[in-house]
DSSP file (Angstrom, degrees, kcal/mol; ACC not computed):
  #  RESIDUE AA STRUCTURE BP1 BP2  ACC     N-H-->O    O-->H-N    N-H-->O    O-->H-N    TCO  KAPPA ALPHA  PHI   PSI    X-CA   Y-CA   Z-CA
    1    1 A X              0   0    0      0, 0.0     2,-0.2     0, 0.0     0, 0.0   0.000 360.0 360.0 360.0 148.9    0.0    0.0    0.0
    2    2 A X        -     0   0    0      1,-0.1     2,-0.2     3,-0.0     3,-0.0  -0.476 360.0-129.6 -81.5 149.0    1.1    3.8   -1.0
    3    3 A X        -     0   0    0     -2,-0.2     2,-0.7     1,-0.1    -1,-0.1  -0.504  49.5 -70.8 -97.3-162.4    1.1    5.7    1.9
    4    4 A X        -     0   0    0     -2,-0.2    -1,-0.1     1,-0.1     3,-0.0  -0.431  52.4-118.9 -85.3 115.2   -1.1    9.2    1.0
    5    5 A X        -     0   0    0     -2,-0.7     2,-0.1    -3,-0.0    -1,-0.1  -0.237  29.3-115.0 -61.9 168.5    0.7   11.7   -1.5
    6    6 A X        -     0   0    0      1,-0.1     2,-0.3     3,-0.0    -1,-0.0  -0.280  36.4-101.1 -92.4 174.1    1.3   15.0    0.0
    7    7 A X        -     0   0    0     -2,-0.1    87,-0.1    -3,-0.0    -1,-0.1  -0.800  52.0 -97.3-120.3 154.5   -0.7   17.8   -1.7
    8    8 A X        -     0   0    0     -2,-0.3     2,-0.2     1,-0.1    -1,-0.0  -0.424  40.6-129.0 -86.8 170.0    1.6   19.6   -4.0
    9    9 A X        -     0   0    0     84,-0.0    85,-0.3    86,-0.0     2,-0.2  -0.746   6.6-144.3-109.4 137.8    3.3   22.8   -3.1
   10   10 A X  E     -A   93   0A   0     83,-1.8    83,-2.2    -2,-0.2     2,-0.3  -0.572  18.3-129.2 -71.8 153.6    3.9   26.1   -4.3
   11   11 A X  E     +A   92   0A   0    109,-0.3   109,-0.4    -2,-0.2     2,-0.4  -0.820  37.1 165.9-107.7 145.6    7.0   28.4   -3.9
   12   12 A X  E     -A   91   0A   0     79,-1.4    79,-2.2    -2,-0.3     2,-0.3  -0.953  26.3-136.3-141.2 162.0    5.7   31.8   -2.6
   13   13 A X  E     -AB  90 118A   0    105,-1.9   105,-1.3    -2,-0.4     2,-0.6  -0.978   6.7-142.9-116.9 141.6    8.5   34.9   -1.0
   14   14 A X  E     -AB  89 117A   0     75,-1.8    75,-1.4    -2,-0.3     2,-0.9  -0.972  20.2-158.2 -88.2  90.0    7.7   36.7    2.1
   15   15 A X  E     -AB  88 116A   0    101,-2.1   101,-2.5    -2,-0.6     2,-0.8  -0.862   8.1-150.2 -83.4  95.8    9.2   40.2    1.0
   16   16 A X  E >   -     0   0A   0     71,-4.2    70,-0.8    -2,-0.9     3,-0.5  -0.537  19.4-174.6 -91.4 102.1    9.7   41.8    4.3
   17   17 A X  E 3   +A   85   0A   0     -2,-0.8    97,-2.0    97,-0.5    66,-0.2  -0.394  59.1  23.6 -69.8 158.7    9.4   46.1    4.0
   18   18 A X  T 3   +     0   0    0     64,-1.8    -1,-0.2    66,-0.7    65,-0.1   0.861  69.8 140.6  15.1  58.5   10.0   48.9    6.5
   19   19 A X    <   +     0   0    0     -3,-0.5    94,-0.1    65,-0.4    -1,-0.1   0.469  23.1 141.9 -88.0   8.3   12.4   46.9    8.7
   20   20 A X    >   -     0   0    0      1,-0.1     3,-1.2    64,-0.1     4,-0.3   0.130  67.0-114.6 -77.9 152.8   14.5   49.8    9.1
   21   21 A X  G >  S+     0   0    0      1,-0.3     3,-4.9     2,-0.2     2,-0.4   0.972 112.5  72.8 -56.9 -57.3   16.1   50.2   13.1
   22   22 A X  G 3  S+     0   0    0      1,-0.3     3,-0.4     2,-0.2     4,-0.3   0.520  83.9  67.5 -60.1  11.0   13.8   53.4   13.4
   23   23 A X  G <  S+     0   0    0     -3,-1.2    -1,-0.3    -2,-0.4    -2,-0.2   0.287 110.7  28.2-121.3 -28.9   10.9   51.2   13.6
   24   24 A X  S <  S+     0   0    0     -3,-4.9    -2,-0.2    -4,-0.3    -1,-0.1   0.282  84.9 109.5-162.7  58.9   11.8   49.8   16.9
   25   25 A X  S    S+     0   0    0     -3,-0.4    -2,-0.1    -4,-0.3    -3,-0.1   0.859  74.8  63.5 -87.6 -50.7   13.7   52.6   18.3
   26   26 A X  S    S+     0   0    0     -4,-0.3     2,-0.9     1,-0.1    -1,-0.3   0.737  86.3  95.7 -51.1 -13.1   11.0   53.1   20.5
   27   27 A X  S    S-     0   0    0      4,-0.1     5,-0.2     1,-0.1    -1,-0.1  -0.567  77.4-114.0 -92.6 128.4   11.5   50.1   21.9
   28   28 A X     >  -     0   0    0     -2,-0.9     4,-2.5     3,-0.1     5,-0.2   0.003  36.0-110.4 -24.3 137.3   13.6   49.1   25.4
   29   29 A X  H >> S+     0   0    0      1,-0.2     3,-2.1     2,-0.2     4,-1.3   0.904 119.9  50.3 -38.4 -93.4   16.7   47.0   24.9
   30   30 A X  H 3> S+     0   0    0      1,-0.3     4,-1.8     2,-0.3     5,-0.3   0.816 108.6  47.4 -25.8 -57.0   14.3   44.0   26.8
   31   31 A X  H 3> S+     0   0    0      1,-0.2     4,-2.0     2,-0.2    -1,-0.3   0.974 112.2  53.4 -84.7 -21.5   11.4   44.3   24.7
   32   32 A X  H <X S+     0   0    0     -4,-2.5     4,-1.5    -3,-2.1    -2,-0.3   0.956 110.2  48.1 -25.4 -63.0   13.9   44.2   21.4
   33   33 A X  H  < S+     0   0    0     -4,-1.3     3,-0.3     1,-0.2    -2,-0.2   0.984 112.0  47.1 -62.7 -60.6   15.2   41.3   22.7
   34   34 A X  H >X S+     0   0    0     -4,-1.8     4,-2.6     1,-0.2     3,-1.0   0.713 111.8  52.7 -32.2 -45.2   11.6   39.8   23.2
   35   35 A X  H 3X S+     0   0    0     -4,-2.0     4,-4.1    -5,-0.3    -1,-0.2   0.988 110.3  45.6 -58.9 -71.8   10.5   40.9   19.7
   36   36 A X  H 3< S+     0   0    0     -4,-1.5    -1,-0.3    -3,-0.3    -2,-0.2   0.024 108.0  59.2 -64.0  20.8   13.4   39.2   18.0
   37   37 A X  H X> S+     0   0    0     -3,-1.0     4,-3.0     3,-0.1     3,-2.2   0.675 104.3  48.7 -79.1 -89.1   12.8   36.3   20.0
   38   38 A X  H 3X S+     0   0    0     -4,-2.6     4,-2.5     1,-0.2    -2,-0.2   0.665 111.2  50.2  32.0-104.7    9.6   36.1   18.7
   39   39 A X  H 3X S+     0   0    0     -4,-4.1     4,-1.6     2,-0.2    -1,-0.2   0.729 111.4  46.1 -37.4 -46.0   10.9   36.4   14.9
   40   40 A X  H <> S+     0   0    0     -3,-2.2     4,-5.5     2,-0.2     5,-0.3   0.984 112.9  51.8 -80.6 -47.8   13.6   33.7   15.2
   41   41 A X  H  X S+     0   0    0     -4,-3.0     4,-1.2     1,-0.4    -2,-0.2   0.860 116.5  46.3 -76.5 -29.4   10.6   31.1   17.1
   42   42 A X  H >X S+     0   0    0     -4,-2.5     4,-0.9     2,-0.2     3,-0.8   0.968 114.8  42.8 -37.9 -62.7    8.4   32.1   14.0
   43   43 A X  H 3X S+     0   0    0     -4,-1.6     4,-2.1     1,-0.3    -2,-0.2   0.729 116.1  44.2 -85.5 -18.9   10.8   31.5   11.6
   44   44 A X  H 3X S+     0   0    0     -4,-5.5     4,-1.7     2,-0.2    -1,-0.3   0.936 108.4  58.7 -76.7 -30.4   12.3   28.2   13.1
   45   45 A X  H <X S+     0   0    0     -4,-1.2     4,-0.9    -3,-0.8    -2,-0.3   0.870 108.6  49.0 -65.9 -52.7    8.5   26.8   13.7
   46   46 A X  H  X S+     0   0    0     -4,-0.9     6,-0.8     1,-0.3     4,-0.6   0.809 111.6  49.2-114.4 -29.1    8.4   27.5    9.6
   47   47 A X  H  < S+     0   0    0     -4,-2.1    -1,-0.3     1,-0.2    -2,-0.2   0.904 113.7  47.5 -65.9 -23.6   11.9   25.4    9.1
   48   48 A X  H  < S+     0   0    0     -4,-1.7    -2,-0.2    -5,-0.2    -1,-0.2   0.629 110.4  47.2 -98.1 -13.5   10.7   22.6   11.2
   49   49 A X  H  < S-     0   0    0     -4,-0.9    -1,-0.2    -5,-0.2    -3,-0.1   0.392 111.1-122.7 -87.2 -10.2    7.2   22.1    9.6
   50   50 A X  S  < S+     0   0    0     -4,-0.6    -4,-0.1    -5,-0.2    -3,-0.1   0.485  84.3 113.5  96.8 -25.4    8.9   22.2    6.7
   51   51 A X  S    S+     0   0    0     -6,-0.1    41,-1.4     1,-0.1     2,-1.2   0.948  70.8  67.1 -67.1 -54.8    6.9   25.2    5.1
   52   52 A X  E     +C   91   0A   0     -6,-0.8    39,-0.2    39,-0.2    -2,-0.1  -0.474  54.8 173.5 -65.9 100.0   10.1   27.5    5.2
   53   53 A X  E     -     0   0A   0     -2,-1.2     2,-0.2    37,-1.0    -1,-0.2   0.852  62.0 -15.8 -84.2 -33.9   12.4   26.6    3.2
   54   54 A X  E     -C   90   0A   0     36,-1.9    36,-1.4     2,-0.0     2,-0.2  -0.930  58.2-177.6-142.5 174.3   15.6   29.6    3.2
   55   55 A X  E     -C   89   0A   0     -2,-0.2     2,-0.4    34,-0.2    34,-0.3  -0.653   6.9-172.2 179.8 155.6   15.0   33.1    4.6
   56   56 A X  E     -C   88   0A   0     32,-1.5    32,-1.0    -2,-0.2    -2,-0.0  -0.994  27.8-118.9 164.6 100.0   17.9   36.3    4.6
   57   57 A X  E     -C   87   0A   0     -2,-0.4    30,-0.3    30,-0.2     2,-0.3  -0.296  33.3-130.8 -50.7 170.5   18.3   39.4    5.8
   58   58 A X        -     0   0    0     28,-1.4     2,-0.4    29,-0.1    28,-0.1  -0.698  21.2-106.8-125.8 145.1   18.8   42.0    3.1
   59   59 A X        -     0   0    0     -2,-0.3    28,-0.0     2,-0.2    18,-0.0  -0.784  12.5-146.1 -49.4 117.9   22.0   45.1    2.9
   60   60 A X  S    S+     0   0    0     -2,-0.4     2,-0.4     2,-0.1    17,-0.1   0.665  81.8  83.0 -54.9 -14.4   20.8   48.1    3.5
   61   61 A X        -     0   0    0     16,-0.1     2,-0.3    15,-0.1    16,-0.2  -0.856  67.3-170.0-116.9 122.8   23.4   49.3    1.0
   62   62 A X        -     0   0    0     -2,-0.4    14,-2.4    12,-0.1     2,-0.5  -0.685  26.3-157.4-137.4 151.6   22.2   49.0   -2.5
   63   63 A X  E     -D   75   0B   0     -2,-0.3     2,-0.5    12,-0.2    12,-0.2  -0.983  15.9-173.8-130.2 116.8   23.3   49.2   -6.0
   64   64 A X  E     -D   74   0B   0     10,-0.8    10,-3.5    -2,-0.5     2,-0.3  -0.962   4.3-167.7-118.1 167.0   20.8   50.0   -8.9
   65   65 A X        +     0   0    0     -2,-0.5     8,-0.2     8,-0.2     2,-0.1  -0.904  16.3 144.6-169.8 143.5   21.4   50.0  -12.9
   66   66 A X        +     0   0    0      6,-0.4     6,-0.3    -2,-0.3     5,-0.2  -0.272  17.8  78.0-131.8-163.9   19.8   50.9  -15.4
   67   67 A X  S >  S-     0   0    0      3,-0.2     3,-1.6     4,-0.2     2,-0.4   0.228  91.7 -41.1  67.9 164.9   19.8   52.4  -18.8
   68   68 A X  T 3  S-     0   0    0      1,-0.2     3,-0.2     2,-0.1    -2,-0.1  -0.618 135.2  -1.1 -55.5  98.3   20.6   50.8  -22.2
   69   69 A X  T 3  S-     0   0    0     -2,-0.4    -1,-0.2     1,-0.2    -2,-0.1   0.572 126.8 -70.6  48.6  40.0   23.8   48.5  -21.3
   70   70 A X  S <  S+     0   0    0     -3,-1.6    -3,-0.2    -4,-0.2    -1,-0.2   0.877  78.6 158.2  63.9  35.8   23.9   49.6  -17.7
   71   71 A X        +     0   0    0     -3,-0.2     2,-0.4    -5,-0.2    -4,-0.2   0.948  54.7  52.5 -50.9 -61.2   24.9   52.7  -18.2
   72   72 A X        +     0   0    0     -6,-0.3     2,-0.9     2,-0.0    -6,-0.4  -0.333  54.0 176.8 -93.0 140.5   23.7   54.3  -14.9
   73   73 A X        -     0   0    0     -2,-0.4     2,-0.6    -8,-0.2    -8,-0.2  -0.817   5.8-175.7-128.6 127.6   24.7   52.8  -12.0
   74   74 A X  E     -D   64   0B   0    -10,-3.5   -10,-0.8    -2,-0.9     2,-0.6  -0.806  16.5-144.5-129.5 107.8   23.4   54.9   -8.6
   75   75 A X  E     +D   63   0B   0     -2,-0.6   -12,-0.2   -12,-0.2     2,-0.1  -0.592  31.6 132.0 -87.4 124.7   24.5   53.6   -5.0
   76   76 A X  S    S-     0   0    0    -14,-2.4   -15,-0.1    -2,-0.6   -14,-0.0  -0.340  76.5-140.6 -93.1-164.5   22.4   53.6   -1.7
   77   77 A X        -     0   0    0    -16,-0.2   -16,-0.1    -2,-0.1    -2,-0.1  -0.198  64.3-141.6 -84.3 118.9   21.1   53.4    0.5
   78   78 A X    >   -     0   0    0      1,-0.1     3,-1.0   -18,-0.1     6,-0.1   0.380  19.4-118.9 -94.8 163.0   18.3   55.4   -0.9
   79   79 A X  T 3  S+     0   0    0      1,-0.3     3,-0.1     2,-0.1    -1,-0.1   0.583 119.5  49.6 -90.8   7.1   16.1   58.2    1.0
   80   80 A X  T >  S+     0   0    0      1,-0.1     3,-2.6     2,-0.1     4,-0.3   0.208  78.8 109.1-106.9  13.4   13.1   55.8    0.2
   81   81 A X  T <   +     0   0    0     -3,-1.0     3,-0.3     1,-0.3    -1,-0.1   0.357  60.1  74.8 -82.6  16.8   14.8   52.6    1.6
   82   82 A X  T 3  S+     0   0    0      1,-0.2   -64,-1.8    -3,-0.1    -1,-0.3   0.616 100.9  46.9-100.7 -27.9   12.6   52.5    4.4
   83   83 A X  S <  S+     0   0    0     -3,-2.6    -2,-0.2   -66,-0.2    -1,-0.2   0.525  96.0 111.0 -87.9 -11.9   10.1   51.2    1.3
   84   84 A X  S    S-     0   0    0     -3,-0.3   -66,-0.7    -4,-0.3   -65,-0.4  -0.222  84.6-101.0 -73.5 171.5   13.1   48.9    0.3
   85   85 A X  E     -A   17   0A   0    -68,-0.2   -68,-0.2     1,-0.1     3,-0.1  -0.744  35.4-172.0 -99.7 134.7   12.9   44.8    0.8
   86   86 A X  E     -     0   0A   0    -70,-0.8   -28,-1.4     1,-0.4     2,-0.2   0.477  58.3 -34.7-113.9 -25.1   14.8   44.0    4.1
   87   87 A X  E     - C   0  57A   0    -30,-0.3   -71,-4.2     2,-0.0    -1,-0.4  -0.805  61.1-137.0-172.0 164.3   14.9   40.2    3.9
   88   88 A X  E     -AC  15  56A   0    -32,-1.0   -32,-1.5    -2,-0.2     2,-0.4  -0.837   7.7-145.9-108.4 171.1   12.7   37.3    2.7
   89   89 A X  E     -AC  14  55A   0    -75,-1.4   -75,-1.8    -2,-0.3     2,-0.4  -0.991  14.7-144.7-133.0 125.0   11.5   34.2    3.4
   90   90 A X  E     -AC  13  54A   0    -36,-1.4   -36,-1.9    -2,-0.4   -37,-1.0  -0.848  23.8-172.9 -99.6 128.5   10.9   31.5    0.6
   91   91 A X  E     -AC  12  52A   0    -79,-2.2   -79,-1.4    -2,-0.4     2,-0.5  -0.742  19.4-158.0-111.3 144.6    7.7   29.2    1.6
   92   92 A X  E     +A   11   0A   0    -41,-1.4     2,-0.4    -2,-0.3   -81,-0.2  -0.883  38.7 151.6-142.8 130.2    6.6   26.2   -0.3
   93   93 A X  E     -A   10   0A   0    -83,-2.2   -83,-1.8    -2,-0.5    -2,-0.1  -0.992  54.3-108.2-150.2 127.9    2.9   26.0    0.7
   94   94 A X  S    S-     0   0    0     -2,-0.4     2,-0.2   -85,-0.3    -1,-0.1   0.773  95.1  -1.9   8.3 -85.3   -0.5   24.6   -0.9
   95   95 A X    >>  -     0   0    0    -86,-0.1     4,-2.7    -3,-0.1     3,-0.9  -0.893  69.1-109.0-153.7 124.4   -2.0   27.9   -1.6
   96   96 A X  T 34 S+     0   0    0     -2,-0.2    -2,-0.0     1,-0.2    23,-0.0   0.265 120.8  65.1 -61.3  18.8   -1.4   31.8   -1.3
   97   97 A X  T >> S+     0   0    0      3,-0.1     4,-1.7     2,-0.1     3,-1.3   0.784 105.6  39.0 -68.0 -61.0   -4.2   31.5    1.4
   98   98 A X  H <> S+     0   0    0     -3,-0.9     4,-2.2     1,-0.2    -2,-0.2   0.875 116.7  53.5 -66.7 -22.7   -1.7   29.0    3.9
   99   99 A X  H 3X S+     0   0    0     -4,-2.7     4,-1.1     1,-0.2    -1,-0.2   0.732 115.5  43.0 -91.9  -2.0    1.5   31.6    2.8
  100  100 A X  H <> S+     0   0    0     -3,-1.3     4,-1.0    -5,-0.2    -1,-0.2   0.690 106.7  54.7 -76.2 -32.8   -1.0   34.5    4.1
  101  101 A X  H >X S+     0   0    0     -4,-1.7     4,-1.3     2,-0.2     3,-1.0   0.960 109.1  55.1 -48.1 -70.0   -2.1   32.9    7.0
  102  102 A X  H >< S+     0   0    0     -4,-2.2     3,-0.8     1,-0.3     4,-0.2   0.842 105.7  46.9  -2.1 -90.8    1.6   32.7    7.7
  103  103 A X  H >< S+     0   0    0     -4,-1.1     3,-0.7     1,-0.3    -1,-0.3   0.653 102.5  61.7 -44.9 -34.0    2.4   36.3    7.4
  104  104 A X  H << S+     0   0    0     -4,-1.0    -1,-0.3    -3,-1.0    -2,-0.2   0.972  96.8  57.6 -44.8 -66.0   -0.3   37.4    9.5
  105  105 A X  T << S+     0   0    0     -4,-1.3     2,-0.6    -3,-0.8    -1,-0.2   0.424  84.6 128.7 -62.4  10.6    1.1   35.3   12.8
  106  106 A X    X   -     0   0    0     -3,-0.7     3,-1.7    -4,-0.2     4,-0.2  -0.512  58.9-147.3 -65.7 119.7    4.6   37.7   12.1
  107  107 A X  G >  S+     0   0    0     -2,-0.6     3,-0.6     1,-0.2    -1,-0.2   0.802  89.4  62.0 -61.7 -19.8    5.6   39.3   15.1
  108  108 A X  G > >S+     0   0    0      1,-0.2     5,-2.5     2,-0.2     3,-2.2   0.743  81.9  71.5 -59.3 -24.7    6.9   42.4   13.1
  109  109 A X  G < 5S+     0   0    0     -3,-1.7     3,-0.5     1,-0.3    -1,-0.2   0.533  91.1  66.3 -76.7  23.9    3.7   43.7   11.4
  110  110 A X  G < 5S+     0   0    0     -3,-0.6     2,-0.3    -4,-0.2    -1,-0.3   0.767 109.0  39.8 -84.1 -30.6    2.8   44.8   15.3
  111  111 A X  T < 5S-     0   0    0     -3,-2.2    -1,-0.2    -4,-0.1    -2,-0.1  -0.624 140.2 -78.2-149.4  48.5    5.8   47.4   14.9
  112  112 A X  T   5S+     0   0    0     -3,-0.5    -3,-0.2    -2,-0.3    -4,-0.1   0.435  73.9 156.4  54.7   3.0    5.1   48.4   11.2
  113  113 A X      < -     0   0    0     -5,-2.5     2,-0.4   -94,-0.1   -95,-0.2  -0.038  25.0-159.9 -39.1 151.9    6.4   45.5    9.0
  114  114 A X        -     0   0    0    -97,-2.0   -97,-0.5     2,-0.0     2,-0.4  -0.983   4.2-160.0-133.8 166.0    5.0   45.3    6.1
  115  115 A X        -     0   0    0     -2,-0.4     2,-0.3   -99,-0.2   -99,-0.1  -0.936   4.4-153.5-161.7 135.2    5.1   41.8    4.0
  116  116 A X  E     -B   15   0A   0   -101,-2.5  -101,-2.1    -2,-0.4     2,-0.3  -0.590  11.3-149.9 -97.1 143.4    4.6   41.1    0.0
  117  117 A X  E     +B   14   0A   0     -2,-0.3     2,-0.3  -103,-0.3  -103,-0.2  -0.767  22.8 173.9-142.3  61.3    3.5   37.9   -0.8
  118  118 A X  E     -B   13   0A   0   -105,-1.3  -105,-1.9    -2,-0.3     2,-0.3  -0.777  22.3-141.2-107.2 141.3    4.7   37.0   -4.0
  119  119 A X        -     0   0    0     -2,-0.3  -107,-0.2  -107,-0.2     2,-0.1  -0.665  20.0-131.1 -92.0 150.2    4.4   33.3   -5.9
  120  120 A X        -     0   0    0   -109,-0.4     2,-0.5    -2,-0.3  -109,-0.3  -0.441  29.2-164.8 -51.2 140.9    7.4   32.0   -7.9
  121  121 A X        -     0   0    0     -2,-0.1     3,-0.1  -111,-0.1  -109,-0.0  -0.948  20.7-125.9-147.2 164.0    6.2   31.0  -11.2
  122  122 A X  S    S+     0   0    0     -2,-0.5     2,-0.4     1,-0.1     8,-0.2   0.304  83.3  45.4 -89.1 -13.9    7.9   28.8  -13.9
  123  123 A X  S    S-     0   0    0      6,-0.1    -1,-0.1     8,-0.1     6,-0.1  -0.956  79.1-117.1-148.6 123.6    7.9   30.7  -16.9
  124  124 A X        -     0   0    0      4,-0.8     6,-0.1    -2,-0.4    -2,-0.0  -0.324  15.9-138.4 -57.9 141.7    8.7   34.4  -17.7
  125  125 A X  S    S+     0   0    0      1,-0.2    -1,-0.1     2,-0.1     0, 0.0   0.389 111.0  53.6 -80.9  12.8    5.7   36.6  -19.1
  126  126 A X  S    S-     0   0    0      2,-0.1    -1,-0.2     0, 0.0    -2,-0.1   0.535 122.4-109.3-112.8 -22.9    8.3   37.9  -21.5
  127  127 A X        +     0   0    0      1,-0.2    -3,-0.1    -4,-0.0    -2,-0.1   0.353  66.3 159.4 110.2 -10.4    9.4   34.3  -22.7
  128  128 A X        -     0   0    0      1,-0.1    -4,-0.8    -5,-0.1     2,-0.5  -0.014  50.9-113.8 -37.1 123.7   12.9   35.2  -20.5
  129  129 A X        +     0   0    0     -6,-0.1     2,-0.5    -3,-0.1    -1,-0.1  -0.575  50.8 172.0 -63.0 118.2   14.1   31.5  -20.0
  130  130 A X        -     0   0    0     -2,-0.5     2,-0.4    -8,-0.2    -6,-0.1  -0.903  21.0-162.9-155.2 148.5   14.0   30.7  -16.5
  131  131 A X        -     0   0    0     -2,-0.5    -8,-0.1    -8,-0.1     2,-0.1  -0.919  22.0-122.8-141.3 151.4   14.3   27.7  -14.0
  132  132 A X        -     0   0    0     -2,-0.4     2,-0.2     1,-0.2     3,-0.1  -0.259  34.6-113.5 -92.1 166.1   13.4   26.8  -10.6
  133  133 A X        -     0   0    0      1,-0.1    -1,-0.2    -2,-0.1     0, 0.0  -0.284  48.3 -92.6 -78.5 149.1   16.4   25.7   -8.2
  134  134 A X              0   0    0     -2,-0.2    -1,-0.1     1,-0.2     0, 0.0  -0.450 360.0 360.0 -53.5 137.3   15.9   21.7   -7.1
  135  135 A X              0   0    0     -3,-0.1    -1,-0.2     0, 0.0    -2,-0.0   0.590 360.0 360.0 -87.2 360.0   13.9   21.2   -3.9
């Protein structure tokens, strides 16, 4: 007898915004600590069920280019970076219902997080060749 397939998975990112320090300036050394406590016991809870698969702070210090063969090239950090992506988390989850459920239980949106909720998809809408990493 088979034992019971698992119901397949989706790749989604947890794009975390306005992680910036000033965001929990207000807060006491002690309730810092508490916060990032928190954070970690989410994000180990999501390695040990198995729904998180990587997840990465971000640089605050940033490079864009642009233009017609990368002509312009402009270093931050930016006066909007507070709008910048500060780390992710890569889920493989059912359904952008379970990878929303998720994001809700984060202990940062209490302290202004914000988190984008975007799925990985398998083919560029431009025809761009593109391929997913092995699970």
């Amino acid at each position: 007898m088979n034992p019971p397939a698992s119901p397949p998975t989706s790749t989604y990112l947890l794009l975390f915004r306005n992680t910036g320090p000033e965001n929990h300036r207000h807060l006491s050394a002690d309730e810092r600590q508490q916060l990032m406590q928190r954070w970690n016991a989410w994000f180990e809870g999501l390695l040990e069920t198995g729904q998180a698969v990587e997840g990465q702070p971000l640089e605050m210090e940033t490079r864009m280019v642009s233009g017609q063969g990368g002509a312009r090239i402009v270093d931050g950090p930016f006066p909007e970076a507070k709008e910048a992506i500060g780390g992710y988390v890569r889920l493989e989850v059912p359904d952008l219902e379970t990878a929303t459920a998720i994001a809700r239980r984060h202990p940062g949106l209490e302290h202004g997080l914000q988190i984008e909720i975007r799925k990985l998809v398998d083919g560029c809408h431009l025809g761009v060749t593109t391929r997913r990493l092995p699970r």
